[in-house]
C-alpha positions, 0 to 999 in steps of 0.5 A: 360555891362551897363555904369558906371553912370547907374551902379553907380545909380543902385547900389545906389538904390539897396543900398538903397532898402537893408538898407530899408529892414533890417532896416524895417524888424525885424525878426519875432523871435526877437519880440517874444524873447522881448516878453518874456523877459518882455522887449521892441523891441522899439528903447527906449529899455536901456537894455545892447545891448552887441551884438546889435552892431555887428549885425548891417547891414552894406552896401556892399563893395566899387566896383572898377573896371567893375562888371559882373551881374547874371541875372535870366536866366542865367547859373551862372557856365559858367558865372563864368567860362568864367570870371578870378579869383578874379571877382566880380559877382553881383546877381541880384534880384529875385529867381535864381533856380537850380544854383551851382557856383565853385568859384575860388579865390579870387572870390567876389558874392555879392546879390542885394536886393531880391537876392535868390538862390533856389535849387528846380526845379518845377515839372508840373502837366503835368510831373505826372500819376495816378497810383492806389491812387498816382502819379507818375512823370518819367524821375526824374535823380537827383542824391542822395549823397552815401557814402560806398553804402548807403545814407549818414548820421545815422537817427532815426529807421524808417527814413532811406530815411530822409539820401537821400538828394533830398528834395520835396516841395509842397510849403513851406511845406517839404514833409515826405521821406519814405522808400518805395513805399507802404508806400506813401499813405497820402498827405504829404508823397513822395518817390524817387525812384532812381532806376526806376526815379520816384518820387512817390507822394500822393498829387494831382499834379494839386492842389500842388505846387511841386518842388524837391532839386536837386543841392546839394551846391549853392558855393562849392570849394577850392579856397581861399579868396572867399566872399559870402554876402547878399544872401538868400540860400534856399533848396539846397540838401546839403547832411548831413555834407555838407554845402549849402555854401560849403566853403572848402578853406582857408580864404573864408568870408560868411557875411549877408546870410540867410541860410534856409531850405537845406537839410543837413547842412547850411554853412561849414566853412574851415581853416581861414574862417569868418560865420557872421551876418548871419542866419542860420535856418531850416536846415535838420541836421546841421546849421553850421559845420567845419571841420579840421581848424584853425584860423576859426571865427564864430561871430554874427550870428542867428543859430536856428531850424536846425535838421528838419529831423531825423537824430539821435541826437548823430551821428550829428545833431542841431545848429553846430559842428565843428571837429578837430579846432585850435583856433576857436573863436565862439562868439556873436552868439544867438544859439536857439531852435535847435533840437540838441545840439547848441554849440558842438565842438566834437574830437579833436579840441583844444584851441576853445573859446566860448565866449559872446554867448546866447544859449537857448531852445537848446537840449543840450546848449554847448558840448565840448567832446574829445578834449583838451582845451576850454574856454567858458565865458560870456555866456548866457546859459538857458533853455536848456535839453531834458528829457529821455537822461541820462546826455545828456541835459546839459546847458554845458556839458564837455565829456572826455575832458582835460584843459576846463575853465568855467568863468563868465557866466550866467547859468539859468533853465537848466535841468542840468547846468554844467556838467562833465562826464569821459567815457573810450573814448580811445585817439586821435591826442593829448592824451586820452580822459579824463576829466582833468583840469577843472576849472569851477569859477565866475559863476552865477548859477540858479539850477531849473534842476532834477539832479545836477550840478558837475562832474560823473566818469563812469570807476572807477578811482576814482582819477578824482575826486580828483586828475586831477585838476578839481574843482570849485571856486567862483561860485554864486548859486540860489536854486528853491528848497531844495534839492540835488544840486551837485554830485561829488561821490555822491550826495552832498548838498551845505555843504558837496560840500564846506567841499570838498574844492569846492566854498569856497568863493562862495555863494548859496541861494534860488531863487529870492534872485538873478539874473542871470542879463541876458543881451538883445542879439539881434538887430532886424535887418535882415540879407540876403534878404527874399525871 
């Protein structure tokens, strides 16, 4: 253990390294996104930065007391273990390969600059035989998650081993699961075969640069009060639904991390758990999950590109979910480009609130289904929708859900906008789902989608329509072209919708007479440490 002046001065410097870091280095993406918003990145932008400021990177924590540093080379869980509850751990910089850490409480781990944690272990040319026009590699234990017998996690027809959450990398490129040993017959294709212990590929292993996820968490248990900051965590074999960060205890804080590249989900975030100023990408099925909490806080962070596999759409796969919540607040989040739906909370949460987000380019933008009492506001909520799906790709799309209010959000270029459906969902913790209580006002609404904003009842009871409370008031519409716009029974144009009692004090009006006065939602700051 070094003395406390030299650890002093080296913390200084490692400080000073990571603000240089984020300072100088914007993320790629953000540029882009001034780009096109006909907008500058430069520090003379005077655009309203209403979610500049929590993002901003911030130094670690005051240090008291001695500290234990990981080094590279050491084995991160029996350092933990032999240290008591509540310890401090500083990562040191560089690539930490195949650690998994059981924090306890209390328990504090904490990045220098350059701080990674990679869950890949390299496999040597050396390790490969040639047999017929692949390669093979014997002696491979790594061991895949199995739920009722089979790998976890409903994928797309065709596949099926994308559920097996052992990942292969030639470099920075994810080879292509497939289901069997025949069907590896091109460079970017790879199969385990779990049974025999081989890893069957169709690259050259002298030319490549492979290396395969083996640990499934980089922290994962259910101690309390655990902080995980200023980390990258990077191709863990976390299975669907399981976070790299497991965090399954209560009050566990996940700050400035970047979560990138694992096989299953990003982060799971337990019961009075706080995800922020982090980046949560490129992740296999889901970015950020929770499940079964209360007072959970998902605030300024970047969720984009997740769902890198084929897991089916409708089962679970994108930006987030998140399951039988109370009181979550999700909030000053840019949720973006995801394969999936971004924003979907979904059986039985109550009382969520969403609110100051910018969620874009997502397949569905926000998905509140089966559950009882959301509020959703001051969003921005644009270019969002996939084509083919039915209903599904809405900017927001309220499912047998009871008591939603949508308010003062800015809602633009959607295939659907906002939209309200009633299927026969049976009930759950807290009552039948149905779609009751909806109060959707002080909207600014541009409609460029195919089909029309409003409410579709699909079980006859034809009285959702008009007697469960569910209406709309005071919203302000832009109009790309003459046409249908609503359907609530039917379709309905801009006067038929007010003679049935809707928007009466609203507005409506060809696009370009108005604004959605999307406001800039990004500072170009990093988050985490590259690798």
């Amino acid at each position: 253990m070094s003395s406390s002046t030299n650890r002093n001065r080296t913390w200084a410097v490692a400080l000073l390294t990571l603000l240089v870091v984020a300072l100088a280095a914007p993320a790629a993406s953000a540029q882009e996104y001034y780009s096109r918003r006909g907008t500058s990145a430069s520090t003379e932008d005077t655009t309203d930065n209403t979610y500049a400021e929590g993002l901003a990177p911030v130094a670690p924590p005051a240090r008291t007391g001695e500290e234990v540093v990981l080094e590279l080379g050491d084995d991160f869980a029996a350092v933990v273990a032999a240290h008591p509850a509540g310890t401090h751990f500083r990562i040191a910089a560089g690539v930490h390969r195949g650690q998994s850490v059981t924090p306890r409480d209390g328990d504090t781990f904490t990045g220098d600059a350059g701080a990674v944690l990679d869950g890949t272990v390299p496999l040597r040319a050396g390790d490969f035989s040639r047999s017929g026009g692949v390669w093979v590699a014997a002696g491979q234990t790594a061991e895949a998650f199995v739920h009722n017998g089979r790998f976890h996690g409903s994928t797309e027809d065709g596949f099926e081993r994308h559920a097996a959450n052992n990942d292969l990398w030639n470099g920075d490129t994810r080879l292509n699961h497939v289901n069997s040993r025949g069907e590896v017959d091109s460079p970017d294709e790879w199969f385990f075969d779990y049974e025999r212990d081989e890893v069957v590929v169709g690259v050259d292993p002298a030319s490549a640069s492979l290396s395969l996820s083996v640990p499934w968490h980089a922290f994962r248990s259910e101690a309390t009060g655990v902080t995980v900051q200023h980390v990258t965590v990077t191709r863990y074999g976390s299975p669907a639904q399981h976070g790299a960060i497991h965090a399954q205890g209560h009050g566990w804080t996940v700050r400035h991390t970047t979560v990138t590249e694992n096989h299953g989900g990003g982060v799971l975030i337990g019961p009075f758990g706080t995800l922020s100023h982090s980046r949560i990408t490129a992740n296999g099925q889901i970015g950020v999950t929770a499940w079964y909490g209360e007072g959970i806080v998902v605030d300024s962070n970047e969720i984009a590109h997740n769902r890198t596999l084929q897991y089916r759409l409708g089962w679970e796969a994108g930006g987030t979910k998140f399951k039988e919540t109370t009181g979550m607040v999700f909030s000053n989040n840019w949720v973006h480009h995801n394969d999936g739906t971004g924003i979907w909370f979904d059986i039985d949460n109550r009382d969520s609130v969403i609110r100051s987000n910018l969620a874009e380019d997502n397949l569905i933008g926000v998905n509140i289904e089966i559950s009882y009492g959301a509020e959703i506001s001051d969003n921005t909520i644009r270019d969002n929708g996939a084509e083919g799906y039915g209903d599904i790709g809405a900017g927001i799309w309220v499912s047998n859900s009871s008591n939603v209010e949508i308010h003062h959000n800015e809602i633009a270029d959607n295939r659907l906008d906002i939209l309200a459906t009633h299927y026969e969902r049976g009930a759950g913790a807290h009552g039948r789902y149905e779609t009751h209580g909806l109060d959707v006002h002080h909207n600014h609404i541009r409609i460029t989608g195919e089909k029309p904003t409003g409410l579709r009842v699909y079980t006859g009871e034809d009285h959702f329509y008009t007697e469960r409370g569910n209406t709309f008031r005071d919203n302000t519409y832009d109009l790309s072209e003459a046409g249908t716009t609503f359907w609530w029974q039917g379709d309905r144009s801009w006067d038929q919708w007010q003679a049935l009692g809707f928007d009466v004090n609203g507005s409506f009006a060809a696009a370009g007479n108005g604004s959605t006065g999307v406001r800039t939602p990004y500072a170009p700051v990093g988050y985490g440490h590259a690798a």
